[in-house]
N, C-alpha and C positions, 0 to 999 in steps of 0.2 A: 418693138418700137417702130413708128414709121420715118420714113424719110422727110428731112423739112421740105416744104416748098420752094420753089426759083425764089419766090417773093420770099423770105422767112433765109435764105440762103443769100440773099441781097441786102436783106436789113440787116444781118452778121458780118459781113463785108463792108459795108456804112459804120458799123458800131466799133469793130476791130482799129479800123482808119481813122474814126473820130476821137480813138479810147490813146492809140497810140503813143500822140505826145506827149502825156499827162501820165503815162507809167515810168515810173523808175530804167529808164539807161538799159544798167548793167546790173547784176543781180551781185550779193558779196560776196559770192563765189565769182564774179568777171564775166560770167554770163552776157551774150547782148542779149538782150528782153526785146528791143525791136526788132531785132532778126528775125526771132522765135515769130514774132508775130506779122511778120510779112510771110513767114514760111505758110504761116495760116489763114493768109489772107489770097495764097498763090494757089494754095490745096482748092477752096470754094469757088476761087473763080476759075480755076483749070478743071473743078471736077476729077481731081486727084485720089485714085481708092488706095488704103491701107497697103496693098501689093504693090504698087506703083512706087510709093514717095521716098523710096532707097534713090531709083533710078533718077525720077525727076529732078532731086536735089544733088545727086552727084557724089551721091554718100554711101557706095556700097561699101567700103570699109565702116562705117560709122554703127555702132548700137543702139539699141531704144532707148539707151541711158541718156546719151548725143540728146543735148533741151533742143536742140531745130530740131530734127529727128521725133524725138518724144509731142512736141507743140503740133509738130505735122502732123502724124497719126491721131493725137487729140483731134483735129478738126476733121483727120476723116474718116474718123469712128463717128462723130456728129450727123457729118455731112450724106454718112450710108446709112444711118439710125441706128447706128450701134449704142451708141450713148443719148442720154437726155440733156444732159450740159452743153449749153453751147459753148465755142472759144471762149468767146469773151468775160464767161463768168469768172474762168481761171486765173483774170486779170485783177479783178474789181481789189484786189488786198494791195495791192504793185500800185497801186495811184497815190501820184506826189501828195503828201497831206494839204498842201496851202493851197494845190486843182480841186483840193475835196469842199472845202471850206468857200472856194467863191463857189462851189454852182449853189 
């Protein structure tokens, strides 16, 4: 797989930012859902790799299981072309149903 572009890595960070409001809080398990997704919005603009996001987040106690942790590594398995998914698709279910209905 290759790596997104700046542009392609800009519009993911636009779409994360824009997607935000309109996802669900907390997850029902108490999860913050918008944390996870600023974690992943910190990852694309810091250019954060897979080996880094223990440190950068301050999570070296924390495991893959840890959803910031887990969200983090999602975006920078993306972000180094590890994956074909970008962030943001991992959201699109999390959208308040009455945000789905007005677009």
């Amino acid at each position: 797989m290759t790596m997104p572009t700046q542009k392609q890595i800009d519009k993911e960070i636009k779409k994360l930012i824009e997607m935000k409001p309109n996802i669900v809080h907390f997850s029902m398990f108490g999860d913050d859902n918008w944390e996870q997704i600023e974690a992943q919005i910190r990852v694309l603009e810091d250019h954060i790799s897979e080996d880094e996001v223990y440190n950068q987040f301050d999570l070296e106690d924390a495991g893959a299981e840890d959803p910031q942790v887990s969200s983090a590594l999602e975006a920078a398995q993306w972000l180094f072309g590890h994956t074909k998914e970008a962030p943001s698709e991992g959201w699109k279910s999390l959208i308040v149903a009455s945000v789905k209905r007005k677009k």
